[in-house]
C-alpha positions as CSV (number, residue, x, y, z in Angstrom):
1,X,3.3,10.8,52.1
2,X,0.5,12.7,53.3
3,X,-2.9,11.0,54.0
4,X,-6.8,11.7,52.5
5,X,-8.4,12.0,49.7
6,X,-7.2,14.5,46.7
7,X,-9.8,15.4,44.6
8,X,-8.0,15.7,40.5
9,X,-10.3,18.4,38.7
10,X,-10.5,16.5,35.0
11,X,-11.8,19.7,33.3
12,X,-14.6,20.9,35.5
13,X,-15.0,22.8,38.9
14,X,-16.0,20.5,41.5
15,X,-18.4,22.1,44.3
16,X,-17.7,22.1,48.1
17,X,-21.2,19.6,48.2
18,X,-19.5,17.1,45.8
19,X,-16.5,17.4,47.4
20,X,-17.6,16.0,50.8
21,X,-19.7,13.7,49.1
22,X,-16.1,11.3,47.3
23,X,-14.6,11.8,50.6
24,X,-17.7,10.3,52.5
25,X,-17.8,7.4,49.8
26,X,-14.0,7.0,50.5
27,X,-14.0,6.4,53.8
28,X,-17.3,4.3,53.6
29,X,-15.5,2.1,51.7
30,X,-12.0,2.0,53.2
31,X,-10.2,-0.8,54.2
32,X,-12.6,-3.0,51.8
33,X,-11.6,-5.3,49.2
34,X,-13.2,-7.0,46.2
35,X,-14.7,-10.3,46.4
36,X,-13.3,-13.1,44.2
37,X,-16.4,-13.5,42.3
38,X,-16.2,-9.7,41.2
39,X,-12.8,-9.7,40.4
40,X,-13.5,-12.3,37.7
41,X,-16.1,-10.6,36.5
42,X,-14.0,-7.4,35.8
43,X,-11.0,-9.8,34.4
44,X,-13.2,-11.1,32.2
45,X,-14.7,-7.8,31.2
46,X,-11.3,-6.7,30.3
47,X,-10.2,-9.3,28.6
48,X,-10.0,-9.0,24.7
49,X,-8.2,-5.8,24.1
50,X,-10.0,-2.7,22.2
51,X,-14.4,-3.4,22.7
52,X,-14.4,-1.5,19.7
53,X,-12.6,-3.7,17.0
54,X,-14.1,-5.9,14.8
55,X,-14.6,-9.4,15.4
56,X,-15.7,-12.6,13.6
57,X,-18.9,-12.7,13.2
58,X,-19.9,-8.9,13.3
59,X,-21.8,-7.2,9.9
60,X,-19.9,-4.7,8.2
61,X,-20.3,-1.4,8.9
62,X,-21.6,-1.0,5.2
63,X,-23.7,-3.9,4.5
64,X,-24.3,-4.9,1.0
65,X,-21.0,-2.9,-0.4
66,X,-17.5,-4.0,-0.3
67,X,-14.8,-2.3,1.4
68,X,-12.4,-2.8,-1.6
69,X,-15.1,-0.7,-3.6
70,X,-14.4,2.6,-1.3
71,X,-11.1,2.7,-1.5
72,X,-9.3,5.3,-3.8
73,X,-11.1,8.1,-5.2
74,X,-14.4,6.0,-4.5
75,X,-14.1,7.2,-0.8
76,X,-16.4,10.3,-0.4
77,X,-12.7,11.6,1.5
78,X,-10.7,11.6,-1.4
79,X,-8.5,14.8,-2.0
80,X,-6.7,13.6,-5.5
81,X,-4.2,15.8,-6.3
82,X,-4.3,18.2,-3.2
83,X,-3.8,16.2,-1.0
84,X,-1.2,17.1,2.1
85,X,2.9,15.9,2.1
86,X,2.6,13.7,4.6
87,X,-0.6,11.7,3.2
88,X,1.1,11.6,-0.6
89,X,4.0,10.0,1.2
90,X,1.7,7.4,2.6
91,X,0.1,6.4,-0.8
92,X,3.5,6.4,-2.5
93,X,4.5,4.2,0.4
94,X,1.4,2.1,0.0
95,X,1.4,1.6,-3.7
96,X,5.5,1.3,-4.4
97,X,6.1,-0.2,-1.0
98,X,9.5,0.5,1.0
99,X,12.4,1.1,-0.8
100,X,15.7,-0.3,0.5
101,X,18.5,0.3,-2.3
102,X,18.4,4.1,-4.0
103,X,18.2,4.9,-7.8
104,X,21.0,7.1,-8.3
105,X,24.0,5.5,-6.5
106,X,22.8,2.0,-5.8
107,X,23.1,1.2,-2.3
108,X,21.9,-1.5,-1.2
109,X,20.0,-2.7,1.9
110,X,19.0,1.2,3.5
111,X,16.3,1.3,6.0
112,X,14.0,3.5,7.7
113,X,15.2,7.6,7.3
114,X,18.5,6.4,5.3
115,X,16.2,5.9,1.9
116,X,13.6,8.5,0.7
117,X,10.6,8.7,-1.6
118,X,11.9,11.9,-4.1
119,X,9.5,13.6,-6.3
120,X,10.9,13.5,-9.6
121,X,9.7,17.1,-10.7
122,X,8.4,18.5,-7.3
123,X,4.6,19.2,-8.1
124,X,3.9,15.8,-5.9
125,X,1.0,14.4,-8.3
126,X,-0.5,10.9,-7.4
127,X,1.8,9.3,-10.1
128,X,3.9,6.3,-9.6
129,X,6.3,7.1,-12.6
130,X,7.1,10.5,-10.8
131,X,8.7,9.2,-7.6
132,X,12.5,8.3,-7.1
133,X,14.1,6.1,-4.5
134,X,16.9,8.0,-3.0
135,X,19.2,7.6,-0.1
136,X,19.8,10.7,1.6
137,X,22.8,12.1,0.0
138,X,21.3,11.7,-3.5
139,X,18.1,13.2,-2.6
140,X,19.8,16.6,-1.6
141,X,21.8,16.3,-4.4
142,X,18.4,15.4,-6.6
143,X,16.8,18.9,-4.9
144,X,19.7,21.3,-4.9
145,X,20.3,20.7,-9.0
146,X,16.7,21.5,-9.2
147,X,16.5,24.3,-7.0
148,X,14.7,23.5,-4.3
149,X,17.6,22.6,-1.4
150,X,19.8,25.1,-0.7
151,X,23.4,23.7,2.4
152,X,23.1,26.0,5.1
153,X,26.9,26.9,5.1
154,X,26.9,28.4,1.4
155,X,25.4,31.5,0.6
């Protein structure tokens, strides 16, 4: 492996100056190691996980309101009705949980891609009465009668 010092470029041009200055700082501090006292000091530093989240202790990021009370369409981001496939599928996840045992047929105990959330009448409306739970076979079954799945190997 070759030796020295490789300068990565993390989304701006370094000059020739700037350059010669990390490699002067690299060999200034070559062959140097951390004292124990600093490396406890940057364990403990690191210790904890994400800085960001919040811990016991900390005010809310909205004092004085509840974070129940901006849920739903009391959230200044709520889309209703047009909102995108993916998110819909996350709020009939969150509100009917995860189906394991499908509607139509009856199987029991499917997990993960097996089982679907189907749209009963395909306009995808924030309804719970308008969602099906469908193992996969029923669910193409449940969107070729209504027109909207069409097997690749028929014309």
């Amino acid at each position: 492996m070759p030796k020295g010092v490789y300068i990565h470029k993390r989304g701006i041009d370094l000059t020739d100056k700037q350059i010669l200055h990390f490699k002067k700082l690299h060999e200034k501090n070559r062959g140097r190691s951390l004292t124990k006292e600093h490396k406890l000091k940057i364990s403990k530093a690191n210790k904890g996980g994400n800085k960001t989240s919040f811990k016991k202790g900390h005010i809310t990021w909205y004092p004085g309101r509840d974070t129940l009370a901006l849920q739903g369409h009391n959230n200044s981001n709520w889309k209703g009705d047009n909102v995108g496939y993916r998110a819909l599928h996350d709020w009939v996840k969150a509100k009917l949980g995860i189906p394991d045992t499908c509607e139509k047929c009856g199987k029991s105990g499917l997990k993960g891609k097996k089982i679907h959330w189907a749209n009963k009448d395909h306009k995808y409306r924030r309804k719970k009465s308008d969602w099906l739970r469908l193992c996969v076979p029923c669910h193409r079954k449940h969107d070729y009668e209504k027109g909207f799945w069409k097997p690749w190997n028929k014309k």
